[in-house]
N, C-alpha and C positions, 0 to 999 in steps of 0.2 A: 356511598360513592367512593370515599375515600378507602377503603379496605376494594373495592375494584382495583382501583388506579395500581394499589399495592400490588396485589392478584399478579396485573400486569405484568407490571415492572418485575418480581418476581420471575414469572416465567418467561417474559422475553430475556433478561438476564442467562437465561438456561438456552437458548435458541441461538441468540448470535453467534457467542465462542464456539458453538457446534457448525454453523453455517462458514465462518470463515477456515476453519480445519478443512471444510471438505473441498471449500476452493485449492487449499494446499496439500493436499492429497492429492485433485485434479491434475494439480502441477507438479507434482512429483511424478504421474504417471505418464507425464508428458517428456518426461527430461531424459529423451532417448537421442544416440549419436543417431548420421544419417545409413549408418550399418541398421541399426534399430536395436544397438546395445544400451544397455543405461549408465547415463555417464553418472559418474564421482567426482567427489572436493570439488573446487573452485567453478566449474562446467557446470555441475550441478547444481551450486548455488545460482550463477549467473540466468540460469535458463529459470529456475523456479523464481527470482526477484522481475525476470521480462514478465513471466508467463503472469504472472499478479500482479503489474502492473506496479511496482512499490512503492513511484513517488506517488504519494497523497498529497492534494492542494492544501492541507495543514501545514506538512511536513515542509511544504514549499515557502509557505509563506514564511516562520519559522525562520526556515534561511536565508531571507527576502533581507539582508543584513548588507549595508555600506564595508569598505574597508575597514572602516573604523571603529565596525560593529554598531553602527547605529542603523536601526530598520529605516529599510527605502520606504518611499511614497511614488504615487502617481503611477508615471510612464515607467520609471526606473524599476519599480516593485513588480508591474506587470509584465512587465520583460523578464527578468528574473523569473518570477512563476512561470511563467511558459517557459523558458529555458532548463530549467529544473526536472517540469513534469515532461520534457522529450520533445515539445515542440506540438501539443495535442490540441 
């Protein structure tokens, strides 16, 4: 059982980082003006961070941080995360 579990984890390891590339590939093929030329620098980042969606509820909570840098609680934290991730 345990050399399974390994197995696993092994080859999902090989599957994910391949799965997230092709989302960003997707989004690279998406990052065209409304001409249907493909935009460059800064356009091009903005449109590929929309297109992926960037903020993660991680990443949210994470910055879910007081002035004073001490992490919110409650209502304060959840507001924050929603505010973060775009209002979702």
């Amino acid at each position: 059982m345990k050399k399974i579990i390994i197995a696993l984890s092994i080859a999902l390891s090989f599957v994910l980082p391949s799965y997230a590339f092709a989302d960003q590939a997707a989004c690279e093929a998406k990052a065209v003006s409304k001409e249907g030329k493909p935009l460059y620098g800064a356009a091009k980042d903005a449109s590929i961070k929309k297109c992926m969606g960037d903020a993660k509820p991680n990443d949210c909570e994470a910055k879910a941080v007081s002035k004073d840098g001490k992490p919110l609680y409650g209502a304060a934290k959840d507001a924050s995360i929603k505010k973060c991730m775009g209002g979702k």
